[in-house]
N, C-alpha and C positions, 0 to 999 in steps of 0.2 A: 609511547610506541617503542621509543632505543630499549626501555626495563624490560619491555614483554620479550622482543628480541633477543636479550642477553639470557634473560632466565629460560626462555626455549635450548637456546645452544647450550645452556647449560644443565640443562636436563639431558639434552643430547648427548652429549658428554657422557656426564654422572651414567647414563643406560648404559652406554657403550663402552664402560670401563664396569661395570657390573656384568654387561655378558660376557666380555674379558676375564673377568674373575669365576664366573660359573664352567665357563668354557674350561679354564685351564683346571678345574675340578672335575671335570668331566662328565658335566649335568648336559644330558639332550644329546650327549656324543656316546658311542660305543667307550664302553667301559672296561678298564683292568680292573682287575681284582680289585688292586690298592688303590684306584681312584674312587671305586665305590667305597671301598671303607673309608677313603678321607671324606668324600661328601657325606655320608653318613654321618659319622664326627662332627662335621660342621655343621648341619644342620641341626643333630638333637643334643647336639652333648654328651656322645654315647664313649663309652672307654670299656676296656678289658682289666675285671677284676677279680682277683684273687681272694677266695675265701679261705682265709687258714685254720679259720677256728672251726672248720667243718670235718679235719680231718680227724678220725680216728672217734666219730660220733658216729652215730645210730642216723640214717638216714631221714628220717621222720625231725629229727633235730635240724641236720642239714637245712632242708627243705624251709624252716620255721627262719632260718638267722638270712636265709637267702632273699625270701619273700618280704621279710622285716626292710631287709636293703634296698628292696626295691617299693614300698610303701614311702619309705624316705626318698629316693633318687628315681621315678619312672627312668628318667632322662637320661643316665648313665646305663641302663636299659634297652638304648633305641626307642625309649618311646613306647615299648611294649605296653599293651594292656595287662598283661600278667608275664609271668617267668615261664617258658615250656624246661620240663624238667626232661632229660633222660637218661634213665639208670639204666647201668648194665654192669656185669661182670667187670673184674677189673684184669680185662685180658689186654693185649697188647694191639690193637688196631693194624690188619694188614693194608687198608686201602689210605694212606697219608700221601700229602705231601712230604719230603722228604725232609725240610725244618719240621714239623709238628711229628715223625715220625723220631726224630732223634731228641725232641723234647719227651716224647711219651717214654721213650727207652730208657730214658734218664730216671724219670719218675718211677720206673720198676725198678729200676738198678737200684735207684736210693732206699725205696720202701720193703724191698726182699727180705722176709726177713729167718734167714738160715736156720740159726735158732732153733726156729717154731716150727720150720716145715714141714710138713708130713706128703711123701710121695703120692697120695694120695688127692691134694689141693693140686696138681696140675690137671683133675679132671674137670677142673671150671673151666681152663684154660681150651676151646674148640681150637682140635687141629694142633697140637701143642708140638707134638714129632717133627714137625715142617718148619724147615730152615726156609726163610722167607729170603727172595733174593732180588733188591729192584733193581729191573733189568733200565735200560734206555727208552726214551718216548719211542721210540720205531722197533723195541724188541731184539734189536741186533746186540749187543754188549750189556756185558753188568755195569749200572752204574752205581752199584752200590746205597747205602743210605748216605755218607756223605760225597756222593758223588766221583769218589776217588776208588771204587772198588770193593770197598770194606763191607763185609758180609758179617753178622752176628746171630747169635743163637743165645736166647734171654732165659733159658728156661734151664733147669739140672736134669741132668739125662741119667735116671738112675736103673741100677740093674743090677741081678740079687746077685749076688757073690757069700762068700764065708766071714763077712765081716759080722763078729761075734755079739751074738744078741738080738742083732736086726737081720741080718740073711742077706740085706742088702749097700749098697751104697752107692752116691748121687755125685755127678761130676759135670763140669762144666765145659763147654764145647766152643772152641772157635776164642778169636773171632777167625776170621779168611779173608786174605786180600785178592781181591779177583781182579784186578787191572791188567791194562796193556791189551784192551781188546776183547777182553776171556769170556767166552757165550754162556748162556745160562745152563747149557748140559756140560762143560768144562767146568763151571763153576762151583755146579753140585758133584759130581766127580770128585774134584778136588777136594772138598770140605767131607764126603764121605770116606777119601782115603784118608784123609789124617787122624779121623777119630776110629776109624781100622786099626792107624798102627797104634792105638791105645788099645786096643782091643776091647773095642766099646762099640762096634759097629753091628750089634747083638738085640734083638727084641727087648724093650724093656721093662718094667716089673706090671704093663697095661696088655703085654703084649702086642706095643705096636713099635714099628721101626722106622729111623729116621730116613727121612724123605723130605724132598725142594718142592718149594712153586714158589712161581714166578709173580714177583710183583710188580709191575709194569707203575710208572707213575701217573696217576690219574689228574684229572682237571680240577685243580684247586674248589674246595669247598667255602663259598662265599661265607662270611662272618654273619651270624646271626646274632648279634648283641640280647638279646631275649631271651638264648636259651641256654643250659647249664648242664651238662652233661656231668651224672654223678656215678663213678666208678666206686662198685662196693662190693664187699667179702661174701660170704654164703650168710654171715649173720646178719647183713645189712648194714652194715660199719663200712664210713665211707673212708677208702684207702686210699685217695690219692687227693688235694688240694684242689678243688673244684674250680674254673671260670667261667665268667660266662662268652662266649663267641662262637 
């Protein structure tokens, strides 16, 4: 009778140190972002992976070395039944959170490649003239992408002139510190008088002119371990280091 006793209490226990531990993962409770990606994790085994050898391959490739990984590991997957792929442009993403916003910026910064460029490749780019400016959750001030103000413009702003051979030539804009409060019609104000007094504040070789909008910061996009978003060229060549979340 005293065994049955102890192993009850101690079942009692062991449960109640197990809903202890679910609880403080945030299973059955209203969830943050990050407590569903930890439960997630914990449950399947799921991680964020970087494919490197996919860059600067033929998409159809991609796709083959992705799927191979996930034949080997579901589980670092989520669990997925398959990979959901999706391709697009390798434009710049206006609607981020503001870390995956200055990770994506990075990835253009690094992969730009001057060189090669032909004025003409910024027409992949939808919307390419528009200094993006993220303002505050409530819309009242620029908070910038890191928070601190700072505004940037990722693209060459080019425009024909007499430079010999080509008619034209391509220049780079910004960045702009917009802090201390500065609304998001100060902000664009500002960033268009400076590239005034370069004398760049001119139609460009598409005939369009530089113009703001407002990027307000949205409600974080939950992690889909399953799926793999592949950013690629007009040829199908994937330009930027794929993962999957």
């Amino acid at each position: 009778m005293l065994n049955r006793v102890v192993s009850a209490s101690f079942l009692l226990v062991a449960s109640a140190n197990a809903d202890g531990l679910l609880s403080g993962l945030g299973l059955g409770d209203p969830k943050t972002i990050e407590q569903k990606d930890l439960q997630e994790r914990v449950l399947t085994g799921a991680e964020i992976m970087l494919f490197n050898t996919c860059k600067g391959r033929k998409e159809i490739d991609c796709k083959r070395i992705i799927n191979r990984a996930h034949r080997i590991g579901p589980g670092k997957f989520g669990g997925s039944t398959r990979v959901y792929f999706k391709s697009e442009f390798a434009v710049l993403p206006s609607f981020l959170t503001n870390s995956e916003l200055r990770s994506q910026e990075e990835r253009v910064r690094d992969d730009f490649n001057w060189d090669k460029y032909h004025p003409d490749d910024l027409l992949l780019y939808p919307d390419y003239w528009l200094i993006g400016i993220r303002t505050s959750l409530d819309g009242t001030y620029v908070a910038g992408f890191d928070d601190a103000g700072k505004v940037e413009y990722k693209y060459p702003w080019c425009v024909a002139d007499g430079t010999p051979g080509k008619g034209y030539s391509c220049h780079g804009l910004g960045p702009w510190t917009c802090s201390g409060g500065m609304t998001f019609t100060e902000c664009c104000d500002y960033a268009k008088a400076d590239v005034a007094s370069r004398g760049l504040l001119v139609a460009d070789l598409h005939g369009n002119y530089l113009e703001c909008y407002d990027s307000p910061p949205p409600e974080a996009d939950p992690l889909d371990y399953g799926r793999v978003k592949l950013h690629v060229d007009r040829g199908n060549v994937v330009v930027h280091t794929p993962r999957n979340g």
